[in-house]
C-alpha positions as CSV (number, residue, x, y, z in Angstrom):
1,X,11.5,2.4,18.7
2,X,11.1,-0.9,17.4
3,X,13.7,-2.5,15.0
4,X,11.5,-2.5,11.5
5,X,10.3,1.4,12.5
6,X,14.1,1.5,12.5
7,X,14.6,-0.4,9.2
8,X,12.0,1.7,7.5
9,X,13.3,4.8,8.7
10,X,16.9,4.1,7.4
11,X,15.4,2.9,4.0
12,X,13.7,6.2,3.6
13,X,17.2,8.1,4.5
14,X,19.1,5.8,2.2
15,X,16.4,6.5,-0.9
16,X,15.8,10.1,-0.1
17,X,20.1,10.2,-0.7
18,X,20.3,7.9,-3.7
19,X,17.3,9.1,-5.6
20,X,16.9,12.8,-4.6
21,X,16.5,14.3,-8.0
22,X,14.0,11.9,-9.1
23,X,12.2,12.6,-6.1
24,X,11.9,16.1,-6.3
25,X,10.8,15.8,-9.6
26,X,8.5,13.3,-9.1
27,X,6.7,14.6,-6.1
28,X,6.2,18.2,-7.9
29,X,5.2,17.1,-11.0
30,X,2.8,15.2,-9.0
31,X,1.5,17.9,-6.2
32,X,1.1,20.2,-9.0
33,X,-2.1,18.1,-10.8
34,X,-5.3,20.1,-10.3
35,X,-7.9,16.8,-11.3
36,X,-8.2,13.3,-10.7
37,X,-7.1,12.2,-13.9
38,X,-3.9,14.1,-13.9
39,X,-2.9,13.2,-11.2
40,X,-3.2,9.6,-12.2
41,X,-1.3,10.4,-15.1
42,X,1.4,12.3,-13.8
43,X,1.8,9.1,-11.2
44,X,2.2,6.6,-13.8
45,X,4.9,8.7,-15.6
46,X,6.6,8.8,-12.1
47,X,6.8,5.3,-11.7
48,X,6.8,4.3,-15.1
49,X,10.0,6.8,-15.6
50,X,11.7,5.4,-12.5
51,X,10.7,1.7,-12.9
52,X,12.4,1.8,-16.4
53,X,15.1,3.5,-14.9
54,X,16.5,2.0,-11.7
55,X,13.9,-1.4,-11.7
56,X,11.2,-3.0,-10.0
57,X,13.1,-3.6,-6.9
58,X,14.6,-0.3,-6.2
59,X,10.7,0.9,-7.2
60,X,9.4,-0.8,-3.9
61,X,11.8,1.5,-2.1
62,X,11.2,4.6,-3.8
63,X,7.5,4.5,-3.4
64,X,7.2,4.9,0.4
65,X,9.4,7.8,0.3
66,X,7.8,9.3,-2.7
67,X,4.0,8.7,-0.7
68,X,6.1,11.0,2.1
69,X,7.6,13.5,0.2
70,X,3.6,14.5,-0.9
71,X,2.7,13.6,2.2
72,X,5.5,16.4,3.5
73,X,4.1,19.1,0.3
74,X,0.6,19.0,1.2
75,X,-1.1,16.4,-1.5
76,X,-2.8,14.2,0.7
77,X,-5.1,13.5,-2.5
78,X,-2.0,11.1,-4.3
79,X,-1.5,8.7,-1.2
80,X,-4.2,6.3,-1.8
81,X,-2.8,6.1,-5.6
82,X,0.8,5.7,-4.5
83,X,-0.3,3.3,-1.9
84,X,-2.7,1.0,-4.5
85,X,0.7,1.1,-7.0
86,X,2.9,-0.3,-4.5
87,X,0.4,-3.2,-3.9
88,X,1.0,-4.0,-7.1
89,X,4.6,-4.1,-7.6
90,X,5.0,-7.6,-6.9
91,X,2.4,-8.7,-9.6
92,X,3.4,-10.5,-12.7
93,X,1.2,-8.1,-14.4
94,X,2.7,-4.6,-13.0
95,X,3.5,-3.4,-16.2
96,X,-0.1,-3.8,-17.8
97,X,-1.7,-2.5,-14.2
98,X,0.8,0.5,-14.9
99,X,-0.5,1.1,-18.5
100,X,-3.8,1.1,-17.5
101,X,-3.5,3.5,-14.7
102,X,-3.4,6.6,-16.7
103,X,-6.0,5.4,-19.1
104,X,-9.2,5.9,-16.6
105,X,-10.1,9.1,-18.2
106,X,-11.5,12.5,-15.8
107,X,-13.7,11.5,-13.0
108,X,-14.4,13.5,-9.8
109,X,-13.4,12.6,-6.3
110,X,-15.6,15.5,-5.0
């Protein structure tokens, strides 16, 4: 096993640990959208919730293992989403990409 599979792996036990309530919580609220649009919804409130809560930096952490833990309950359909937010952590304008995120309105992935 290489050294950052090793990193990653103990980051992932460290924020499953710290953050384990907001994970479960996060990750059913999430798994248990039905559309598109909810499901973009209920992931900005996730992050939104948690960014205002612990920060940006503990954020970058939390997202991996919250792309797992769905990955883990079956809801393949939020890992593209969770994946797009975390590319955008870093940005300047995280906070207005976040805003916007739930605002896209129904559209079918089908």
């Amino acid at each position: 096993m290489k050294s950052s599979e090793r990193n990653r792996i103990s980051d992932e036990v460290r924020c499953r640990q710290k953050y384990e309530v907001e994970l479960a919580q996060g990750a059913s609220h999430i798994a248990s959208m039905l559309y598109p649009h909810t499901l973009r919804d209920a992931v900005q409130e996730t992050v939104r919730a948690f960014a205002e809560r612990h920060g940006r930096e503990e954020l970058r952490m939390f997202l991996p293992t919250l792309a797992s833990e769905l990955e883990y309950r079956g809801c393949g359909d939020a890992m593209p989403l969770i994946q797009e937010v975390a590319q955008h952590t870093n940005s300047a304008r995280f906070t207005e990409y976040l805003a916007t995120l739930g605002s896209q309105g129904p559209t079918s992935t089908r």
